[in-house]
C-alpha positions as CSV (number, residue, x, y, z in Angstrom):
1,X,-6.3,-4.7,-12.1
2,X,-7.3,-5.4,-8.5
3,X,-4.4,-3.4,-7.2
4,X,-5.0,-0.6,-9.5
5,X,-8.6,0.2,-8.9
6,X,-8.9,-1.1,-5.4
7,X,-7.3,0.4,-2.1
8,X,-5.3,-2.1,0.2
9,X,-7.7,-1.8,3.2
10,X,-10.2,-2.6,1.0
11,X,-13.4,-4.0,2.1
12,X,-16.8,-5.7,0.3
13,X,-19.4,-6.3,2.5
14,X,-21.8,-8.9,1.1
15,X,-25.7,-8.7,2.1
16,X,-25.4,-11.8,4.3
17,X,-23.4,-10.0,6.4
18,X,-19.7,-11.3,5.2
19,X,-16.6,-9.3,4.6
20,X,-14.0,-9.9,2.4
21,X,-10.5,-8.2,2.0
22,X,-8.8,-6.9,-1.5
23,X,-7.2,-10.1,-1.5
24,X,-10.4,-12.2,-1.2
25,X,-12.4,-10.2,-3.7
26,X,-9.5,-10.8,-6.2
27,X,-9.5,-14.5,-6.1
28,X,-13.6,-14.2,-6.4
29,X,-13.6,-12.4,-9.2
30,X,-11.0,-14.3,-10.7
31,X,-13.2,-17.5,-10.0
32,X,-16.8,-16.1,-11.4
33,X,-14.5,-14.5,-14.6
34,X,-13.5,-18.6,-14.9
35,X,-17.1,-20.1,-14.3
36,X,-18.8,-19.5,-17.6
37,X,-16.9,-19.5,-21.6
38,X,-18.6,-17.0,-22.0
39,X,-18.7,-14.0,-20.1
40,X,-20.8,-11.0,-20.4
41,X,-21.1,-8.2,-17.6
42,X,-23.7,-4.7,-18.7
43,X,-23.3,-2.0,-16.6
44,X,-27.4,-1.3,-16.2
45,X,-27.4,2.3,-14.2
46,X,-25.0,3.8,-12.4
47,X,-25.1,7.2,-10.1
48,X,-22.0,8.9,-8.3
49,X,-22.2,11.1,-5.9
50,X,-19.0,12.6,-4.0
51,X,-17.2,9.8,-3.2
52,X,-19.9,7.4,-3.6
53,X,-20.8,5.4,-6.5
54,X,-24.0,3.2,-7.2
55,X,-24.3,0.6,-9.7
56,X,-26.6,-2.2,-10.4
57,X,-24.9,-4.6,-13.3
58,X,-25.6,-7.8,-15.2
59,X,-23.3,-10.8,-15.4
60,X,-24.3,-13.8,-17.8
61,X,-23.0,-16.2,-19.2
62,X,-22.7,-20.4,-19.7
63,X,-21.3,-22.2,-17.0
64,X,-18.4,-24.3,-17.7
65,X,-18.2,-26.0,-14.1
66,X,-19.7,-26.0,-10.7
67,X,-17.7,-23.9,-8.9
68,X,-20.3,-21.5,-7.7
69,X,-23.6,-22.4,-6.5
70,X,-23.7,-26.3,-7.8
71,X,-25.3,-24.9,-10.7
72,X,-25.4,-27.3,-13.4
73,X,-22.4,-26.9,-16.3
74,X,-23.6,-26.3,-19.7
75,X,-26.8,-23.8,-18.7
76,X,-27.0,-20.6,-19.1
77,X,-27.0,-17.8,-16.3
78,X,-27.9,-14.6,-15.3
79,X,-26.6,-12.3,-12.0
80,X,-27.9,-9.1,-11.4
81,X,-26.0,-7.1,-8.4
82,X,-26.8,-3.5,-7.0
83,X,-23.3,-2.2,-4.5
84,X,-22.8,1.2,-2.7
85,X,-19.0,1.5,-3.3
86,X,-17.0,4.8,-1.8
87,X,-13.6,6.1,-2.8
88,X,-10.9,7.1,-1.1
89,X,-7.6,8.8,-3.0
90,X,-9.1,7.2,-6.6
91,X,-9.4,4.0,-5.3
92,X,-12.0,2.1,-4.0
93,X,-12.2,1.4,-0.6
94,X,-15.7,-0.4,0.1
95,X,-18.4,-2.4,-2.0
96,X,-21.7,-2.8,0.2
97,X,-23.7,-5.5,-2.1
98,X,-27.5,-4.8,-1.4
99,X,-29.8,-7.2,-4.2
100,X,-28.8,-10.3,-5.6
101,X,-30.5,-12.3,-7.7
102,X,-29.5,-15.4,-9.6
103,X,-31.1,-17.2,-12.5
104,X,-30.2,-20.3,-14.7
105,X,-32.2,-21.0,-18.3
């Protein structure tokens, strides 16, 4: 899916300042799908303008190992993310993360 939706100079720009190519983002998200048994994502609001899109989603589940963040295994999670993300040809070509936050039950 990574190849269909995202462009192959794709970049995500994290708040900290990181960058990470198509390629990185893929193994990420294949890592946080693979964190927790069971796996929820809510898209909260989303707005699109041009070729801009902003969305704020929430991603919870129960972790299954400490892959991520030495959070314990067995507790329950919640992410909430806000990204900028533009478009170029139907594909995206950028994710600029702006708000994090993280909490374990």
């Amino acid at each position: 899916m990574i190849n269909e939706c995202f462009s192959e100079n794709f970049v995500r720009y994290a708040k900290d300042g990181t960058t990470m190519d198509r390629e990185g983002y893929s193994k990420f998200c294949t890592r946080v799908l693979n964190m927790a048994s069971d796996i929820q994502i809510k898209i909260e609001d989303i707005v699109a303008e041009g070729d801009k899109v902003a969305f704020y989603f929430t991603l919870s589940g129960t972790r299954k190992d400490e892959a991520i963040d030495n959070l314990s295994t067995s507790k329950r999670f919640t992410m909430s993310e806000a990204y900028f993300s533009r478009f170029e040809k139907g594909k995206i070509v950028e994710f600029r993360n702006f708000q994090a936050q993280r909490q374990t039950e």
